[in-house]
C-alpha positions, 0 to 999 in steps of 0.5 A, a space after each residue: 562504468 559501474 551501475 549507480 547503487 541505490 539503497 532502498 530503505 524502509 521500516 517494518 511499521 505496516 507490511 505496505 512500506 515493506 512491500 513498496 520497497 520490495 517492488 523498487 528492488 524487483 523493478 530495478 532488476 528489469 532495467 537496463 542499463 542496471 541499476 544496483 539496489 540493496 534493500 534494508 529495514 532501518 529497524 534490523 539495525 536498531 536493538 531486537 527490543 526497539 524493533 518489535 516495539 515499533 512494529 507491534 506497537 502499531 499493529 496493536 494500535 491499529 487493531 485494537 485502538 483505531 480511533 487513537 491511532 486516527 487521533 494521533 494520526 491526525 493530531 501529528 499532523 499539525 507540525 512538523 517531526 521534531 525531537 526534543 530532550 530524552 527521545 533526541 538521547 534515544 535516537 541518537 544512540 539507537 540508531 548509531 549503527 545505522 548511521 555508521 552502516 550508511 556511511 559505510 555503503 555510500 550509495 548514489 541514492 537513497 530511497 525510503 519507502 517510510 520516513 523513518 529511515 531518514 527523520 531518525 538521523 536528518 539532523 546528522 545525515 550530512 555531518 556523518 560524511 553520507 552525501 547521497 541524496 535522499 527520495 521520499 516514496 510515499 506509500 498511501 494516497 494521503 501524505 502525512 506531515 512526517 513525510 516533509 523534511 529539508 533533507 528530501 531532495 525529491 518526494 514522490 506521491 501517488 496523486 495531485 491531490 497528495 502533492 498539494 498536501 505536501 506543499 502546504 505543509 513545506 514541501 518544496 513545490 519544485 521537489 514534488 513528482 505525481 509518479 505513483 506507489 511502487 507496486 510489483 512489476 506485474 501489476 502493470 500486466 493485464 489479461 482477458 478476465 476471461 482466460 484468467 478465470 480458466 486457468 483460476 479455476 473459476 467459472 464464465 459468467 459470473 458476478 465474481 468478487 474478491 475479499 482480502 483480509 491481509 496477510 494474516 486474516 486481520 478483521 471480521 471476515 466471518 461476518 462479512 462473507 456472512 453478510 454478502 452471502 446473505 445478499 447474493 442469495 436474495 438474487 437467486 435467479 443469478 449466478 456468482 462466485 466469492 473468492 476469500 483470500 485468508 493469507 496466512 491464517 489457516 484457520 480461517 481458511 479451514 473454517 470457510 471451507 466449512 461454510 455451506 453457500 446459497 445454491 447461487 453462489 461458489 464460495 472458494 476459499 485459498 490461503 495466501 497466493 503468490 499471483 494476487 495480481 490474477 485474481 485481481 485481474 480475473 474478479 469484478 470487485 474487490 472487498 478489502 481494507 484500504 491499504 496504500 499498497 492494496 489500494 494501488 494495485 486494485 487500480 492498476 488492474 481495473 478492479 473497483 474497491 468496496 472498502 469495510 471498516 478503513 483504518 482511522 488515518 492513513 486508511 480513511 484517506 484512501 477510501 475517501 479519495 478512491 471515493 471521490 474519484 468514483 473507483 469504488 465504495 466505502 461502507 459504513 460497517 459491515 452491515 453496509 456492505 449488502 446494501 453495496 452489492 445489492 446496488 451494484 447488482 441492481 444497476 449494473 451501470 454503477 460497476 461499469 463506471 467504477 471500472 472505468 473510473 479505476 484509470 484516474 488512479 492506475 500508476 501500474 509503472 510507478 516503481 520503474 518511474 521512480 527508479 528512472 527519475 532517480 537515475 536521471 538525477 543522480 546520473 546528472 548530478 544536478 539538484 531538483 
């Protein structure tokens, strides 16, 4: 009997649908019985032009305009995705190639890790002959309106919370399964901190925070790390270590390399890193964006967010639920980040119950659940 064939598909909005993908495909090869998976962007199938627009467009909004990009997150909130006039003209010729490459494959399942790849054609999925049913794998805390669709058979999302947002904006409740983000398979594996920082290279003892700015260094990271160093020289009677992550921007990694920390404090700056998921599990906490994806993989291995300056949207909702779940601290600004720290440091009680507080949130497994659920449906044959 052949393995069932999933077709897992994303679009390159944001690196996290991408990522979120690439896990399901990792996962799905630790199986057994196996499952076959193929692993596409929708946007490789649309013109060159029509894909760097749509990834560059977002990437400027974000960084440019996040207060437009929270308002029109928001705004598109209000209703549900529908195509009028000359963008339906639009879709229905751009994505032709697409729709003709899902007729061709005929997988048992489709999983999107974006709603692109199925609110594009939804209307002429079903009319194309392609019968597999469609998952939604949500991809940040919070659950945008565009997510909803008649043709989900089933949306998975990270917390009870999401799925009640689902609900109200049409999702059946009977479709809906709290299952998690799809993160890499070992970020389900946690070590002794202690014998991580050994093989890291980073010393015992130590408060040990870790900053992380993306793949390319996107932010204000020269301030920050000002600001905190700032803070942890004020308690010169103690010890620790910062960790800077600067992906791919080698520049700033050159330029913190240059920087002269308090005599307290080790500043070891890296460039991208393969095992993010170690220096996770080997630091105490973790200032960054917050990112579905990053967001995801902090609770899973314990470590508590201090989130700076979250994107208007999709970002802003997961600090306020990792807020509100006590699994880390939003600062207002830079600035604010001192204070933070300055608290954490003081009450050290604060830290231990963020760490504790982490588990509420940790979903370590989510991408073989997912996978799994999936294959029981399709296995069965049944509907949800």
């Amino acid at each position: 009997m052949n393995p069932p064939s999933f077709l897992i598909l994303s679009a390159s909005g944001g690196v996290g649908h991408l990522r979120a993908a690439s896990a399901l495909e990792k996962s799905a090869s630790t199986l057994e019985p196996r499952i076959a998976c193929k692993n596409h962007d929708c946007l490789d199938f649309t013109s060159k032009a029509f894909k760097r627009l749509y990834a560059d467009s977002y990437l400027a909004m974000v960084n440019r305009a996040p207060e437009l990009w929270g308002y029109l997150y928001s705004k598109s909130q209000m209703k549900p995705y529908e195509k009028k006039g000359l963008l339906k003209i639009f879709d229905d010729l751009n994505y032709r190639q697409y729709l003709e490459f899902l007729k061709q494959e005929q997988p048992d399942a489709i999983l999107c890790t974006h709603f692109l790849p199925y609110i594009a054609i939804s209307k002429r999925l079903r009319l194309a002959g392609v019968k597999a049913p469609v998952f939604a794998v949500t991809t940040d805390f919070d659950a945008h309106q565009y997510w909803v669709d008649p043709v989900v058979q089933r949306y998975y999302v990270h917390t009870e919370e999401s799925a009640w947002q689902l609900r109200s904006k049409g999702a059946p409740a009977e479709r809906i399964r709290v299952l998690g983000i799809p993160i890499m398979p070992q970020f389900a594996r946690r070590e002794s901190p202690a014998a991580i920082r050994q093989r890291l290279g980073l010393p015992p003892g130590r408060l040990t925070l870790l900053m992380i700015w993306g793949g390319f260094g996107v932010g204000k990271p020269e301030k920050m790390v000002q600001e905190v160093l700032a803070m942890l020289q004020i308690f010169a009677e103690k010890e620790f270590t910062l960790v800077a992550v600067c992906g791919k921007n080698e520049k700033l990694r050159s330029h913190m390399a240059q920087l002269e920390p308090p005599s307290n404090v080790i500043l070891k700056p890296t460039g991208f890193v393969e095992n993010i998921h170690e220096w996770m599990n080997a630091c105490d906490i973790l200032i960054s964006k917050a990112g579905g994806l990053t967001s995801a993989e902090a609770m899973a291995m314990g470590i508590p967010m201090l989130i700076v300056d979250p994107i208007p949207g999709q970002e802003t909702r997961n600090a306020e639920i990792i807020a509100e779940q006590r699994a880390g601290w939003k600062a207002l600004d830079i600035a604010n980040i001192g204070y933070k720290i300055k608290r954490i440091i003081e009450e050290p009680q604060v830290l231990e119950q963020a760490r504790s507080a982490t588990s509420r949130l940790a979903k370590p497994n989510a991408a073989r659940d997912i996978l799994l659920d999936v294959r029981e449906l399709v296995t069965k044959g049944g509907s949800t």
